[in-house]
C-alpha positions as protocol buffer text, in pm:
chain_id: "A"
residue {
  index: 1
  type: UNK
  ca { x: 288 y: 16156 z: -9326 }
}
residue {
  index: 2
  type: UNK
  ca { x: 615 y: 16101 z: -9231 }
}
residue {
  index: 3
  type: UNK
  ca { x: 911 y: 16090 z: -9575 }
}
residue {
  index: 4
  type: UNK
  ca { x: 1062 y: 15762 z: -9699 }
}
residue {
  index: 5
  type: UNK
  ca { x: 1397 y: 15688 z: -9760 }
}
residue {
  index: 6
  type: UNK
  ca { x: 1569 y: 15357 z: -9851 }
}
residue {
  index: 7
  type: UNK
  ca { x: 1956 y: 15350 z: -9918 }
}
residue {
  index: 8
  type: UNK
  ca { x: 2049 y: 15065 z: -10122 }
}
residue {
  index: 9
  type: UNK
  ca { x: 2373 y: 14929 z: -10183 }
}
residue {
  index: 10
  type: UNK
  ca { x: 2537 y: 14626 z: -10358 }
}
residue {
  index: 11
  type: UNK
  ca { x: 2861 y: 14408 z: -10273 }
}
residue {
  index: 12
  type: UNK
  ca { x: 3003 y: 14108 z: -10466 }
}
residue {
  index: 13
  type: UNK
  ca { x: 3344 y: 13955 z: -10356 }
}
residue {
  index: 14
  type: UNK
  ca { x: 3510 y: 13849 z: -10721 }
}
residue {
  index: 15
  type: UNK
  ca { x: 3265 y: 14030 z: -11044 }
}
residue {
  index: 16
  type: UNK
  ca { x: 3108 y: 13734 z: -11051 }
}
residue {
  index: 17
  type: UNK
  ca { x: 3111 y: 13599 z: -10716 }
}
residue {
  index: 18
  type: UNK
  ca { x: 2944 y: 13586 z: -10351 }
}
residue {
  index: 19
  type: UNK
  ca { x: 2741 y: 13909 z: -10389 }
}
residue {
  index: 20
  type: UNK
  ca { x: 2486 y: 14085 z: -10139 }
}
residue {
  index: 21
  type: UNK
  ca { x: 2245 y: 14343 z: -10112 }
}
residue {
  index: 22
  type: UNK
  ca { x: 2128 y: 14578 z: -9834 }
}
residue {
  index: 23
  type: UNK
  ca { x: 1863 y: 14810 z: -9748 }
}
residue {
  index: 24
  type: UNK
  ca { x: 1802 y: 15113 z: -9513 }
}
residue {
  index: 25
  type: UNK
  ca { x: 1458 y: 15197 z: -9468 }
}
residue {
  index: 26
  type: UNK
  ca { x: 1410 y: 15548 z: -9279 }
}
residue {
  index: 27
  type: UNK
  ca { x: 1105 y: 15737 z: -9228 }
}
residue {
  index: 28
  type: UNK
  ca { x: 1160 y: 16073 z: -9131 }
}
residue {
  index: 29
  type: UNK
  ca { x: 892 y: 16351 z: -8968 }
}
residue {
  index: 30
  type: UNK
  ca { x: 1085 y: 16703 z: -8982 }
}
residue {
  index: 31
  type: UNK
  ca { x: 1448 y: 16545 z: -9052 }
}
residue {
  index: 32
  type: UNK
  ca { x: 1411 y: 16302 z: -8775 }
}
residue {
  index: 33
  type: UNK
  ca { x: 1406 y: 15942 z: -8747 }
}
residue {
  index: 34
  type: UNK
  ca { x: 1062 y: 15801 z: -8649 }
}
residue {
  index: 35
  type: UNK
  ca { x: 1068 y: 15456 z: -8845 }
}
residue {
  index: 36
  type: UNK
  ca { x: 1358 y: 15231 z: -8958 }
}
residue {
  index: 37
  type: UNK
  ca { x: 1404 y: 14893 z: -9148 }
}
residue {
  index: 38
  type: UNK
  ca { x: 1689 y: 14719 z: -9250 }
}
residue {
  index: 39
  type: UNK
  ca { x: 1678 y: 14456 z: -9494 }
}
residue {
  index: 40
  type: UNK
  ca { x: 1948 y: 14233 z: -9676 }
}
residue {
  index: 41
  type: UNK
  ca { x: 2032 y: 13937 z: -9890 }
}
residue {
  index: 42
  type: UNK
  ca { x: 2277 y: 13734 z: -10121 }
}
residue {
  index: 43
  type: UNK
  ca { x: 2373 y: 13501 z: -10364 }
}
residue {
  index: 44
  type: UNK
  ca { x: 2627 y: 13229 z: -10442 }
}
residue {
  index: 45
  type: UNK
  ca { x: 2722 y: 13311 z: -10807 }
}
residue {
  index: 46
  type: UNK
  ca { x: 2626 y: 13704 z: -10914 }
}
residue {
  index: 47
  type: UNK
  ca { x: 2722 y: 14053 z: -10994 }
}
residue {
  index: 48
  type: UNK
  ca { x: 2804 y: 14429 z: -10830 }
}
residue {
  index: 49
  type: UNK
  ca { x: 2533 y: 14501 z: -11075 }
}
residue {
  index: 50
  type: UNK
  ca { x: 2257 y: 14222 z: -10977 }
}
residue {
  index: 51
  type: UNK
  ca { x: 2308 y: 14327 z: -10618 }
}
residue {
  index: 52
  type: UNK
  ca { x: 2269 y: 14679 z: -10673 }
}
residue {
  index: 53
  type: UNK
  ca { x: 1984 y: 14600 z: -10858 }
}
residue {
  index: 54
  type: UNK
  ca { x: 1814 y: 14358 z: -10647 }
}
residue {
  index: 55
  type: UNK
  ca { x: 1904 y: 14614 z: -10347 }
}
residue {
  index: 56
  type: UNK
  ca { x: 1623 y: 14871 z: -10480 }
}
residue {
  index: 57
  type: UNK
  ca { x: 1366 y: 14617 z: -10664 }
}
residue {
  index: 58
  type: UNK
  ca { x: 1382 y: 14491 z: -10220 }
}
residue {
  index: 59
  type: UNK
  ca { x: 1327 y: 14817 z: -10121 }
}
residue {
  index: 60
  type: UNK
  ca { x: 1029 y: 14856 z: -10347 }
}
residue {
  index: 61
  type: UNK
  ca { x: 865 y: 14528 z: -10313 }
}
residue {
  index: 62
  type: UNK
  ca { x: 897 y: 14532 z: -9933 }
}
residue {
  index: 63
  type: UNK
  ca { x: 605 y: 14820 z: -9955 }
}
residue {
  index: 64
  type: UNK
  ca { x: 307 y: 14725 z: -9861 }
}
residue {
  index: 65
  type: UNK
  ca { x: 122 y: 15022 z: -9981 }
}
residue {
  index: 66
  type: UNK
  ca { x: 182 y: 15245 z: -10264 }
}
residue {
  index: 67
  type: UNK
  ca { x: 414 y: 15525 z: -10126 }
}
residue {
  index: 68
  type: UNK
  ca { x: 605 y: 15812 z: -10201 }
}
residue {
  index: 69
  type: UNK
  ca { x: 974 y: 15727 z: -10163 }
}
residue {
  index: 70
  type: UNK
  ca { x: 1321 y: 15888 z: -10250 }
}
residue {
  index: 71
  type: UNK
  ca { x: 1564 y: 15589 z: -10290 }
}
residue {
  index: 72
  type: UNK
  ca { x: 1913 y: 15689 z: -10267 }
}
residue {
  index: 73
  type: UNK
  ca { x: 2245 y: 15461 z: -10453 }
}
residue {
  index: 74
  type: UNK
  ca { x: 2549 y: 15461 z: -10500 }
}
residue {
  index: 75
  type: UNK
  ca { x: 2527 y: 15300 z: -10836 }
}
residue {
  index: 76
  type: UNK
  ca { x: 2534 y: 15524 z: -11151 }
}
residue {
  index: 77
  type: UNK
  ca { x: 2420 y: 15204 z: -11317 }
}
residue {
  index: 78
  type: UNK
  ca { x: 2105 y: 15213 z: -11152 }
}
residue {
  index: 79
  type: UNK
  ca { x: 2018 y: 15534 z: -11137 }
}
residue {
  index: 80
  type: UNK
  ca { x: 2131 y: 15652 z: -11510 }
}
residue {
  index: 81
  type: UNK
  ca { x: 1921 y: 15330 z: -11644 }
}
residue {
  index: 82
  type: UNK
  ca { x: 1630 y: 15342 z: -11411 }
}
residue {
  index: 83
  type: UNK
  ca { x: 1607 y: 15758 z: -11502 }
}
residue {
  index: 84
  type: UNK
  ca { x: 1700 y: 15702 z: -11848 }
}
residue {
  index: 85
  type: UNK
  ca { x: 1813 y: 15402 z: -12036 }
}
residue {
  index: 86
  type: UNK
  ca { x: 1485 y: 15207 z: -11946 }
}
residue {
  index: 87
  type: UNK
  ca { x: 1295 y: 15387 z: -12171 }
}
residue {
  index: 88
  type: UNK
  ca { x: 1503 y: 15302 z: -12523 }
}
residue {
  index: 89
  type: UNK
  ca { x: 1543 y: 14945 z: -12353 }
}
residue {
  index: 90
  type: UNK
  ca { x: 1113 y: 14926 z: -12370 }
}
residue {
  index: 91
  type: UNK
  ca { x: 1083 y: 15113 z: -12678 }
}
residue {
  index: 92
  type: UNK
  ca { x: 1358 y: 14884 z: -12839 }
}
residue {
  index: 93
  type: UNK
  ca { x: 1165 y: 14577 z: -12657 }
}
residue {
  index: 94
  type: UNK
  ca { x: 1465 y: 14525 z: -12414 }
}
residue {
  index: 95
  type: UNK
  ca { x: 1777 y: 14591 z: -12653 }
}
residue {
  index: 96
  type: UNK
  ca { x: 2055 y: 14842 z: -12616 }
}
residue {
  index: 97
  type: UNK
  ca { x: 2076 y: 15123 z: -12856 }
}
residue {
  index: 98
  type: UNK
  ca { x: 2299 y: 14846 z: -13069 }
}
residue {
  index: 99
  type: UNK
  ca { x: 2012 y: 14631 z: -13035 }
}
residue {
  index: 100
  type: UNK
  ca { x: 2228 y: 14402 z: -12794 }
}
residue {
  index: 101
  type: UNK
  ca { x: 1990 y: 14219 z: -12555 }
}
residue {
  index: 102
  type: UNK
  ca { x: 2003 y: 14470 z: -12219 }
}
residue {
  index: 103
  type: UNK
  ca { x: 2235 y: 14298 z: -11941 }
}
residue {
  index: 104
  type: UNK
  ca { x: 1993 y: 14198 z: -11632 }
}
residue {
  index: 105
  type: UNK
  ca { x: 1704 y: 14242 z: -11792 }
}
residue {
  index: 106
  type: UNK
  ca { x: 1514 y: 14013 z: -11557 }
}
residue {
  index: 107
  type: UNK
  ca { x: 1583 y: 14278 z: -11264 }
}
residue {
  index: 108
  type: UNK
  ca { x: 1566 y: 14573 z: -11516 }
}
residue {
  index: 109
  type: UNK
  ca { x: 1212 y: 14431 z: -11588 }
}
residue {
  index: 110
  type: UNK
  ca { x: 1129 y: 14349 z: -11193 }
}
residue {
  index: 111
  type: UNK
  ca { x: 1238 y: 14696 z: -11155 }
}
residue {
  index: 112
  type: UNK
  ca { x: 1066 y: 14825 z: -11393 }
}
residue {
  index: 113
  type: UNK
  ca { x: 740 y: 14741 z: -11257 }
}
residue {
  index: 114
  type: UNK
  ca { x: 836 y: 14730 z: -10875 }
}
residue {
  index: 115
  type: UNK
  ca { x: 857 y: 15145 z: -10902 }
}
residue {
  index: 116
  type: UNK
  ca { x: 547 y: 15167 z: -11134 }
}
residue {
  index: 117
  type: UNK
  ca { x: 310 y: 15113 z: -10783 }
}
residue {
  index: 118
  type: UNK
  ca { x: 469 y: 15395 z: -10614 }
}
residue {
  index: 119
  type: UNK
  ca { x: 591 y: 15730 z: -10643 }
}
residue {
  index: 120
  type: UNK
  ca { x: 982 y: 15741 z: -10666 }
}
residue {
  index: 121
  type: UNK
  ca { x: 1279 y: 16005 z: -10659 }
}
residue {
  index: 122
  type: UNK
  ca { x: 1597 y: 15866 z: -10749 }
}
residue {
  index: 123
  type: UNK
  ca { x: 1950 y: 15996 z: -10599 }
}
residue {
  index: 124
  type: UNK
  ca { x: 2262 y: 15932 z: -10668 }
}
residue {
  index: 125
  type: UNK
  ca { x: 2543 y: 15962 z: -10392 }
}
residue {
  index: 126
  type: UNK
  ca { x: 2889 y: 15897 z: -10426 }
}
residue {
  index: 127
  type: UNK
  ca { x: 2979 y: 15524 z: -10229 }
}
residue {
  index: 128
  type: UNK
  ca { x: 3260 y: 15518 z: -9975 }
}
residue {
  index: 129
  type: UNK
  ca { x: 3286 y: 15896 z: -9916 }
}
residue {
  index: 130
  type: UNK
  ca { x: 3165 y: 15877 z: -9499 }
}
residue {
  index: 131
  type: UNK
  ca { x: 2778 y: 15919 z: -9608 }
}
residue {
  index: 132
  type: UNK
  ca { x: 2636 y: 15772 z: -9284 }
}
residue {
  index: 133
  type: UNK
  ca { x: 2306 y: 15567 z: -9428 }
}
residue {
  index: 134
  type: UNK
  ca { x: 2496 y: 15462 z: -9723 }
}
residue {
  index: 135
  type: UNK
  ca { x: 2786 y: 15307 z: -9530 }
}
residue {
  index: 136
  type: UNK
  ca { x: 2533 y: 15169 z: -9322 }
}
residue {
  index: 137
  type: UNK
  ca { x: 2363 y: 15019 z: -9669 }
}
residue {
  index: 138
  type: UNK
  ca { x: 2693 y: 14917 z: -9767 }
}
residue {
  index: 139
  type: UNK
  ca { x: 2768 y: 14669 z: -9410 }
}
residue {
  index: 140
  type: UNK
  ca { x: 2442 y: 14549 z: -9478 }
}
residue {
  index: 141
  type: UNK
  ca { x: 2531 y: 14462 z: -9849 }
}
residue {
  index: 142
  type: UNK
  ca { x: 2825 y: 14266 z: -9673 }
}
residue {
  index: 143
  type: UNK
  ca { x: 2621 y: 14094 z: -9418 }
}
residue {
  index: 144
  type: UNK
  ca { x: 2392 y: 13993 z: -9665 }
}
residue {
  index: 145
  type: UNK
  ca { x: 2694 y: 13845 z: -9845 }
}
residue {
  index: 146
  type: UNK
  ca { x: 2904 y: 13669 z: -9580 }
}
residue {
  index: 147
  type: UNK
  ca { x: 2676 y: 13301 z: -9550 }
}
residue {
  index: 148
  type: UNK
  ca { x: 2761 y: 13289 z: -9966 }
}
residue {
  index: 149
  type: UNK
  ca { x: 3143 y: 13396 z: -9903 }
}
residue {
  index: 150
  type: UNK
  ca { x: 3417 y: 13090 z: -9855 }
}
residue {
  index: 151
  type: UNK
  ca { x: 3612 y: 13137 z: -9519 }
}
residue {
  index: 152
  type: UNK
  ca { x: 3903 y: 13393 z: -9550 }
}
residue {
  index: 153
  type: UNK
  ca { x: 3799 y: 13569 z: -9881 }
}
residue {
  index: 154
  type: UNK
  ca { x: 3820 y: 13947 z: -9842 }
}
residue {
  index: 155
  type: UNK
  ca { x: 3518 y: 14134 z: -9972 }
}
């Protein structure tokens, strides 16, 4: 049984803005390559945040079959409230510590129960640093974002 990967990544031109998501899908049998998937997506109006979010909730739904998967981001907003946060958020019944309503919690929720049908590592990697499957997330984030993005706005 050959190990999953997906590398997400987010990318939104303004905070709000044209924003997009991407996906790297690798299986891997003895550190090679034996499978890959790319997926990616955007929105008109949205956040860094939504994207990065919607970026792993893809990655999850896009399983057919409950699997064991390591899904590796570049967002500490992710991965500290997918690992952590969640839990006060569901104890608190989806408020903040201050009892704020939690920000997103339509993907925190989708989430939420996307990853309760599998078996999932979370890992955090730092974004822009020459990490080859997360730059490759990262162009796919952008691709994903260019049909929402007015002609001659930088991302």
């Amino acid at each position: 049984m050959p190990d999953l990967f997906a590398y997400t990544d987010g990318a939104c031109s303004g905070n709000p803005g044209p924003g997009g998501w991407g996906v790297l899908l690798l299986a891997r049998e003895g550190g090679a390559v034996v499978k890959e998937r790319t997926l990616c997506g955007g929105e008109a109006d949205t956040t860094n945040n939504r994207m990065e979010l919607l970026a792993a909730i893809s990655a999850l739904e896009t399983l057919s079959r409950a699997s064991k998967i390591t899904i590796v981001t570049d967002s500490a907003y992710v991965k500290n409230g997918v690992t952590g946060w969640i839990f006060g958020w569901k104890r608190n019944g989806w408020k903040t510590a201050d009892r704020k309503p939690v920000k997103n919690v339509d993907l925190w929720q989708r989430l939420d129960e996307a990853q309760s049908r599998h078996d999932v590592t979370w890992q955090w990697i730092k974004g822009h640093a020459g990490h080859e499957e997360n730059e490759r997330a990262d162009a796919l984030a952008r691709e994903g974002m260019a049909p929402f993005k007015k002609k001659g706005t930088a991302a």
